[in-house]
N, C-alpha and C positions, 0 to 999 in steps of 0.2 A: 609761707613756708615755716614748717616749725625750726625753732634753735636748739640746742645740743640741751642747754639746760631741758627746754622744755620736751624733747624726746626724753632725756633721764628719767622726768617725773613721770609722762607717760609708762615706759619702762617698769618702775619701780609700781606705778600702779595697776599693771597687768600682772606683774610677778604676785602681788601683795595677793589682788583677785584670787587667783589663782593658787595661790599656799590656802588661804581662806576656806574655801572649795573644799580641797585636799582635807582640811580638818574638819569643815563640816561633815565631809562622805564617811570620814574614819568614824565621828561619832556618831553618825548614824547608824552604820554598819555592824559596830560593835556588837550591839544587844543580839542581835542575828548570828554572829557567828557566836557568840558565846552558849548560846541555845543551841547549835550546832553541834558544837562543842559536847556538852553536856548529853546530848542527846549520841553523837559517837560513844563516848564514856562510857554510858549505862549499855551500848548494843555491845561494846567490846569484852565487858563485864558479866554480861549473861553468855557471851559464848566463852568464856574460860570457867562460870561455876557449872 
């Protein structure tokens, strides 16, 4: 059976996992929606000249 400490660090290393993840997706993600971005920008911009 595990003990309280030992479910904390369990815990705290599911959490950490997990934030981890979360930063990895964002940076990955980034470059795509930025091209995205860019790419709305210029079609928004030919329909207002």
């Amino acid at each position: 059976m595990l003990t309280i400490p030992d479910l904390t660090l369990l815990f705290m290393g599911i959490v950490f996992s997990l934030a981890i993840a979360l930063i990895w997706m964002l940076y990955e993600l980034e470059p795509k929606l930025a091209r995205l971005r860019l790419r709305r920008d210029r079609v928004s911009r030919d329909r207002i000249a």
